[in-house]
C-alpha positions as MATLAB code, in Angstrom:
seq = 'XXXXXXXXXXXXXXXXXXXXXXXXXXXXXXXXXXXXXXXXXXXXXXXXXXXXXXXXXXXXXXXXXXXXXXXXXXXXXXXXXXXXXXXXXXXXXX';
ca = [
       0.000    0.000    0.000;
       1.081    3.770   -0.582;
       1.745    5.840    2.178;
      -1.229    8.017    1.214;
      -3.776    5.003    1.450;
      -2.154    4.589    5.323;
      -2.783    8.118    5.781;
      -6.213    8.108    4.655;
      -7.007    4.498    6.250;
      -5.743    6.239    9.666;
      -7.797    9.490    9.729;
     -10.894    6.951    8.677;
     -10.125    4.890   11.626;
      -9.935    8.223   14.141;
     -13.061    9.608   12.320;
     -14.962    6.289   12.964;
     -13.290    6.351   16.846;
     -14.016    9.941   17.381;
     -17.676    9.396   15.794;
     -18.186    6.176   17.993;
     -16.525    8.427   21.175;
     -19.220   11.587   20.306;
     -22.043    9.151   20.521;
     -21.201    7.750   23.902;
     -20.288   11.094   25.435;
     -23.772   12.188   23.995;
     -25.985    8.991   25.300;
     -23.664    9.034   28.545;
     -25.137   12.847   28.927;
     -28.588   11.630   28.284;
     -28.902    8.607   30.225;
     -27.783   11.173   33.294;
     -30.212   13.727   32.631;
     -32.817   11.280   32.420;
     -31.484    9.545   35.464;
     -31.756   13.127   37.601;
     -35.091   14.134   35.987;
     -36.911   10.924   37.220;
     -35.044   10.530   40.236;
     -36.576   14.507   40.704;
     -40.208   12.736   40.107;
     -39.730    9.726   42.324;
     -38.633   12.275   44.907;
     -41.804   13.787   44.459;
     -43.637   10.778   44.549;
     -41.730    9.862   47.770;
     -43.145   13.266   49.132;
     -46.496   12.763   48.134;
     -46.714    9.405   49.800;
     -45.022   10.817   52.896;
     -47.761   13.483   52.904;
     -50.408   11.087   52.414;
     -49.179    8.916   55.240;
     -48.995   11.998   57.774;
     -52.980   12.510   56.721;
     -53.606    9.149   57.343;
     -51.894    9.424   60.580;
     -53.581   12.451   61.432;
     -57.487   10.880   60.414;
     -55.758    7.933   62.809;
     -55.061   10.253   65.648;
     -58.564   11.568   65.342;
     -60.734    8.424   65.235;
     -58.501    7.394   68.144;
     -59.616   10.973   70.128;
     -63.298    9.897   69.089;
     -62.905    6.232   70.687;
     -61.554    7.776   72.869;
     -64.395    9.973   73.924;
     -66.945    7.860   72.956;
     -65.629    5.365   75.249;
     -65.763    8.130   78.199;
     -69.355    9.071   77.236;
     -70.484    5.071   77.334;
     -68.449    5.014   80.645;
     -70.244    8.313   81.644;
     -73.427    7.242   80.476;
     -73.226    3.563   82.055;
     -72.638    5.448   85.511;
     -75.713    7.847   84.842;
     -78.240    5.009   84.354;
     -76.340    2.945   87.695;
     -76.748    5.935   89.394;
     -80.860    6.479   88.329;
     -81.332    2.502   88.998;
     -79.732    2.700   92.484;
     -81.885    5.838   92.741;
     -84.974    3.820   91.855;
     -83.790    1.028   93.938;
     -83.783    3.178   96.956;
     -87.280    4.830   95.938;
     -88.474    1.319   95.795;
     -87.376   -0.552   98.591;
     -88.103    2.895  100.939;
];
């Protein structure tokens, strides 16, 4: 081969390289900003959930203070009608 066919076979071969090096630098760049922009959503979604879990805590906390109170007014309420039967009871047996 002539010494012009190795220079031309050369600069083909770094052109091809250089080509095939572009493209990866290029998809490498992508594939990160794609990477950050849905790791930015999940984050989001990880908020959103977090949010929604400290509501359902909250509704938790509440229907616990309702039990809660409900189970002081059946307490209260039990005493009130022990109280009127004993009440009876000593109407009754006076």
């Amino acid at each position: 081969m002539q010494t012009s066919h190795w220079i031309a076979l050369s600069i083909g071969l770094f052109a091809v390289l250089g080509g095939f090096t572009g493209l990866g630098v290029l998809l490498f760049s992508l594939h990160k900003s794609t990477t950050r922009y849905f790791d930015a959503k999940f984050e989001q979604v990880d908020i959103r959930f977090e949010q929604v879990d400290t509501r359902f805590e909250h509704i938790e906390v509440r229907f616990n203070n309702i039990e809660k109170r409900l189970s002081e007014l059946s307490d209260s309420i039990a005493a009130l009608n022990k109280a009127h039967i004993d009440h009876l009871d000593h109407h009754i047996t006076n």
